[in-house]
C-alpha positions as CSV (number, residue, x, y, z in Angstrom):
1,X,99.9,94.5,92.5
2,X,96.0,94.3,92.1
3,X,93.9,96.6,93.8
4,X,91.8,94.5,95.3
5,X,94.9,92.4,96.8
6,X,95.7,95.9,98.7
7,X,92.3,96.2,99.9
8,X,92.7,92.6,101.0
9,X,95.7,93.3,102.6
10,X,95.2,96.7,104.4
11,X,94.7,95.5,108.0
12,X,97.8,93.2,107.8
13,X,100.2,95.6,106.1
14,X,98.7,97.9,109.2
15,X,99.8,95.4,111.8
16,X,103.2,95.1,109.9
17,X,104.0,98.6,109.6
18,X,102.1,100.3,112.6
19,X,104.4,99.0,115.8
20,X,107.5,100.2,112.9
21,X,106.0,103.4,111.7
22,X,105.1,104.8,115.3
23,X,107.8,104.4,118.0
24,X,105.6,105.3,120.6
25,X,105.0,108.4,119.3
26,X,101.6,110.4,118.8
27,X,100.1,109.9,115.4
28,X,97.5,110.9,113.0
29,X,95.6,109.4,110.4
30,X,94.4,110.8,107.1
31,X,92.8,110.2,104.2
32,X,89.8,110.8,101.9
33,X,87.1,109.4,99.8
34,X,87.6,105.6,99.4
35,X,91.1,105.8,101.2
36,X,89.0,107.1,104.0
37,X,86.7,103.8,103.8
38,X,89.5,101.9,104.2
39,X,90.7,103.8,106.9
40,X,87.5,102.7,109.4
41,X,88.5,99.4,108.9
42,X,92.0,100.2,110.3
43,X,89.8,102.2,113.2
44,X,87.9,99.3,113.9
45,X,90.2,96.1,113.1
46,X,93.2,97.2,114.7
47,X,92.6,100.6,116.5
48,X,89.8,100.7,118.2
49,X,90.9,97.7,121.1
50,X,94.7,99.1,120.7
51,X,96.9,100.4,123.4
52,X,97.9,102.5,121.0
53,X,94.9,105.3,121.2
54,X,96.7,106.5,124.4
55,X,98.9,107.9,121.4
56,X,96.7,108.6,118.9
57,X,96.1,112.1,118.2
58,X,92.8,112.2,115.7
59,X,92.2,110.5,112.2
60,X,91.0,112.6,109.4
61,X,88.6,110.3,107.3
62,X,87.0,112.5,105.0
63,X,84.8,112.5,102.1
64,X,83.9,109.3,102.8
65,X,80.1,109.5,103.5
66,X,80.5,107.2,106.9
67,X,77.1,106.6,108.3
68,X,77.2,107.6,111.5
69,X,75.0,105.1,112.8
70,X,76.9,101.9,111.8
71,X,80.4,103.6,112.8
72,X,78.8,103.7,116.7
73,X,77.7,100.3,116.4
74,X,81.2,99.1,115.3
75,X,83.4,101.3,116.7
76,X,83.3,101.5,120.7
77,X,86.1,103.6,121.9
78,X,86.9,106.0,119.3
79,X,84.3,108.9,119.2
80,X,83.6,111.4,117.0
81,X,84.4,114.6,117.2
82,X,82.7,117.1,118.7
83,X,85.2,119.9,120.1
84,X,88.0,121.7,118.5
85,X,90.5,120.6,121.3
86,X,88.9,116.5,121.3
87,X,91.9,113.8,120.7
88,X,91.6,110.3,120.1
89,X,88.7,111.2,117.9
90,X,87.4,110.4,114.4
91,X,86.9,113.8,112.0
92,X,84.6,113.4,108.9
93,X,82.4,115.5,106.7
94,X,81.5,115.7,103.0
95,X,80.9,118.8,101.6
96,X,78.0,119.8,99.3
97,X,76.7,123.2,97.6
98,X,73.4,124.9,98.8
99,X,71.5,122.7,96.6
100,X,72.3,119.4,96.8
101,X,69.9,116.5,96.6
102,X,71.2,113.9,99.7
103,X,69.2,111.0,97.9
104,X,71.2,111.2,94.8
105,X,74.6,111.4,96.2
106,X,76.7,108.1,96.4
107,X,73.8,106.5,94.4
108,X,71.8,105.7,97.7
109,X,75.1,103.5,98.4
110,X,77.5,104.0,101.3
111,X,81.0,101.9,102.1
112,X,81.2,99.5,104.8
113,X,84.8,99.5,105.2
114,X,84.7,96.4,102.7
115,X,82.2,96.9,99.7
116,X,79.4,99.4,99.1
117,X,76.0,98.9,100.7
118,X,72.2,100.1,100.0
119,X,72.3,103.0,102.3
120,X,69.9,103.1,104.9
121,X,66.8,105.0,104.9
122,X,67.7,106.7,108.1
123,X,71.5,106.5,107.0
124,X,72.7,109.8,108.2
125,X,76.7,110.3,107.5
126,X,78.8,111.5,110.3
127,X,79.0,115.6,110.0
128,X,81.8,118.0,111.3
129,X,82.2,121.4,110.5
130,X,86.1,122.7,110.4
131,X,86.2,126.1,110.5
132,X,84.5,125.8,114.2
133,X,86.3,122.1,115.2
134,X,82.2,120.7,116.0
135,X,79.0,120.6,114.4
136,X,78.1,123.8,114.8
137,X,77.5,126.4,111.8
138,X,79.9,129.0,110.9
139,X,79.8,132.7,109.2
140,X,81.7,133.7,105.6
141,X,83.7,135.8,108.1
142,X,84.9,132.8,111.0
143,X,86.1,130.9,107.7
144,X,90.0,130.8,107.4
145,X,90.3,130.5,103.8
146,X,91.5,127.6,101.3
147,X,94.5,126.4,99.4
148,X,93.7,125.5,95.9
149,X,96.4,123.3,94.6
150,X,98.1,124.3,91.0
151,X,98.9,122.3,88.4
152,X,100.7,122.9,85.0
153,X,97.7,120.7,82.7
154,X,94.3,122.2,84.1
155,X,92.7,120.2,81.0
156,X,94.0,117.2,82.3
157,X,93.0,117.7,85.6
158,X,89.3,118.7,84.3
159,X,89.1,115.5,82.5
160,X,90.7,113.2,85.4
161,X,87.3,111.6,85.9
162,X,86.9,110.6,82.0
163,X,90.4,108.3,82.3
164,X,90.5,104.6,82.1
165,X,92.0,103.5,85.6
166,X,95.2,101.9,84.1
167,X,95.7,105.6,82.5
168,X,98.2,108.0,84.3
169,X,97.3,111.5,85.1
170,X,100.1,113.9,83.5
171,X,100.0,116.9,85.1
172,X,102.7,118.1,87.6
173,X,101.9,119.6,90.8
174,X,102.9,123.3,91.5
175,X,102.3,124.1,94.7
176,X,99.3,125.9,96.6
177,X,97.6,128.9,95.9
178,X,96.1,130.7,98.9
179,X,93.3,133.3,97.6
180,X,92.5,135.8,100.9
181,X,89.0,136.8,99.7
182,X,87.6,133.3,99.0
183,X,85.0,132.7,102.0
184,X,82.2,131.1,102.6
185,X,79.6,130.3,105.4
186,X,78.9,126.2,106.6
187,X,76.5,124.6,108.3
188,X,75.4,120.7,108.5
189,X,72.6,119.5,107.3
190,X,69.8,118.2,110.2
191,X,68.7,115.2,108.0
192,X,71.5,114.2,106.1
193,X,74.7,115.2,108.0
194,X,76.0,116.9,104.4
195,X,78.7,120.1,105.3
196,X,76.9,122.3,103.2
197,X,78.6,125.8,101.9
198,X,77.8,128.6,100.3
199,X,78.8,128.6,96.5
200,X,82.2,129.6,96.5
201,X,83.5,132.2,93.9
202,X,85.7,130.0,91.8
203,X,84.0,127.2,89.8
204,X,85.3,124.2,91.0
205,X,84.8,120.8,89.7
206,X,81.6,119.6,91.0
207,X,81.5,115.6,91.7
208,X,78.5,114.6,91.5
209,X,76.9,117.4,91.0
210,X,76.6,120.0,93.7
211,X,78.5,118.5,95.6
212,X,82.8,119.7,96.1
213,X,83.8,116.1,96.5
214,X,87.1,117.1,95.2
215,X,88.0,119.7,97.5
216,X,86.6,118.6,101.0
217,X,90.4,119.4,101.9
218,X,91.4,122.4,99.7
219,X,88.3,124.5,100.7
220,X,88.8,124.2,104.8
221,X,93.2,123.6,104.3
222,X,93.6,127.0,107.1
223,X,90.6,126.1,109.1
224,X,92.5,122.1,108.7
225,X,95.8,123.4,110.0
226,X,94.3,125.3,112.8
227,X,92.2,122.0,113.5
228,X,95.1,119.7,113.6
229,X,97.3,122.6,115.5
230,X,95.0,122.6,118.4
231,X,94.5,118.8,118.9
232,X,98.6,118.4,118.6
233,X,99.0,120.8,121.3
234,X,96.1,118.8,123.8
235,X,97.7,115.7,123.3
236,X,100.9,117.4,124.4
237,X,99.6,118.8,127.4
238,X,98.1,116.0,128.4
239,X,101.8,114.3,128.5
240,X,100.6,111.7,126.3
241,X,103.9,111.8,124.4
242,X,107.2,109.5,124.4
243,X,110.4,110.3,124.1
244,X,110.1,113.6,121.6
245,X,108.0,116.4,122.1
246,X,105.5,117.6,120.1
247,X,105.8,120.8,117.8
248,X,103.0,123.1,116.4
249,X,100.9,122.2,113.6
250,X,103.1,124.0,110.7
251,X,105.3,121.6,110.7
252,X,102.8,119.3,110.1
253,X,100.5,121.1,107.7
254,X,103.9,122.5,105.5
255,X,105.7,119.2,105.7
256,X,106.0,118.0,102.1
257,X,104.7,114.7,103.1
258,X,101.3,116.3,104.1
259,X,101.2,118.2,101.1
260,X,102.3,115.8,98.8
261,X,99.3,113.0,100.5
262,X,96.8,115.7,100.3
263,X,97.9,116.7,96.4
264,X,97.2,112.8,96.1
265,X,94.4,112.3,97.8
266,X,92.3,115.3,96.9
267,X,90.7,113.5,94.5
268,X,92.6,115.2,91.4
269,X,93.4,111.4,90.1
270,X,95.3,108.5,90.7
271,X,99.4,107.0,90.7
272,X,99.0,103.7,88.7
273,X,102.2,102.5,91.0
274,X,101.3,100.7,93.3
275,X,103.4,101.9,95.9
276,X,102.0,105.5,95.6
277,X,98.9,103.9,95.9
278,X,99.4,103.6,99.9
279,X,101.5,106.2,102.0
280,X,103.3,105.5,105.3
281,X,104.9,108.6,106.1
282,X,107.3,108.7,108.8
283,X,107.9,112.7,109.8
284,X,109.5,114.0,113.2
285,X,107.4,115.0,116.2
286,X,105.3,113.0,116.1
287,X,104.7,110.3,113.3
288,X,101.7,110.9,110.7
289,X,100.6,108.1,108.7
290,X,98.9,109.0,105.8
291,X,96.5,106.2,103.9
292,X,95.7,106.8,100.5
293,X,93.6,104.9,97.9
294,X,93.2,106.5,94.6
């Protein structure tokens, strides 16, 4: 199944498998990088003037670089974050090292849901800073800690940028490692709207460079689940939910379905199936629906 067929495609496949997947149940949306472009066409084509939102808990559409001024000009009643306990809100941030040059990253380009566009000049990306649920900055000590995912080929996964795109990545993923004295201080960028963080300890992969492309999930995965925990819990007191109630954010954060998305869409490579290429993940209490280009 092409790629650009599943682009193509998206917004019908989400009409098809939306009314399915939810069963009037609260949901979540999440993805990142391109999956994430993709995902504000979903926001806009089908959410955005849905009945749904009454449902909808937050989408999660990071590492996209989504210019914030085109997303308020296109989408009219899904806002963007701007408190930890917010629902029926978009979350999105990219996050950069201390010296990142704005002007080089994404080659001046950003996605328009269908194809990469000359960014504008005044094209500042939507900014959100996890580890304090707005777009305020945050201390080394506030920061929760991240989960670096393990693998059993690190040389594979240091060259997964280098592969062909009909190559397969073989490497098998081993689970999470959570270090407890890995923190570091964030802020947003004024001009820009970059998450920029101090250099963590560990050399990560940088894509481009200066900038932690790769792990705009695996640096803020506590501050994430405390994120996610409190918005579940504010859509369940507002009595938003049917039929089942909703649980704490562990079981979404732990479920294998979350981990398994965020393993593939971390940006460590790409499933040449083309099922794996997409997720529709059906999970108890309430439904999340991960969407994943790679």
């Amino acid at each position: 199944m092409p790629f650009v067929w599943l682009i193509k495609m998206l917004p019908r496949l989400f009409r098809i498998s939306f009314p399915i997947s939810i069963k009037k149940r609260p949901f979540i949306i999440a993805a990142h990088s391109q999956g994430a472009g993709h995902c504000t066409r979903l926001l806009k084509e089908n959410l955005d003037a849905s009945s749904a939102r009454d449902r909808f808990i937050a989408a999660y559409l990071i590492g996209a670089g989504i210019c914030e001024k085109r997303y308020n000009l296109e989408v009219k009643n899904i806002p963007i974050a701007n408190s930890a306990e917010q629902t029926g809100c978009l979350i999105a941030f990219d996050t950069v090292g201390p010296d990142f040059n704005a002007a080089s990253l994404r080659r001046g380009r950003e996605w328009d849901g269908e194809n990469f566009v000359p960014r504008e000049a005044d094209g500042k990306i939507i900014g959100f800073n996890p580890v304090t649920g707005d777009k305020t900055a945050s201390t080394m000590q506030a920061h929760m800690g991240p989960a670096y995912p393990r693998y059993d080929n690190e040389e594979a996964l240091a060259q997964a940028y280098n592969l062909r795109s009909d190559d397969a990545l073989e490497f098998e993923f081993l689970g999470f490692e959570m270090p407890t004295d890995e923190k570091i201080g964030a802020r947003l960028d004024a001009k820009s709207g970059y998450l920029v963080v101090d250099r963590p300890k560990r050399k990560l992969l940088e894509f481009p460079p200066d900038a932690y492309h790769l792990y705009d999930y695996t640096l803020f995965f506590r501050d994430l689940e405390k994120d996610v925990g409190a918005r579940i819990e504010e859509i369940s007191t507002q009595n938003l939910t049917v039929g089942r109630s909703v649980k704490s954010s562990q079981k979404f954060i732990s479920s294998p379905y979350f981990q398994l998305g965020l393993n593939r869409i971390w940006g460590v490579g790409w499933i040449d199936e083309p099922e794996n290429r997409m997720f529709f993940f059906e999970v108890s209490e309430p439904t999340y629906i991960f969407i994943s280009f790679l």
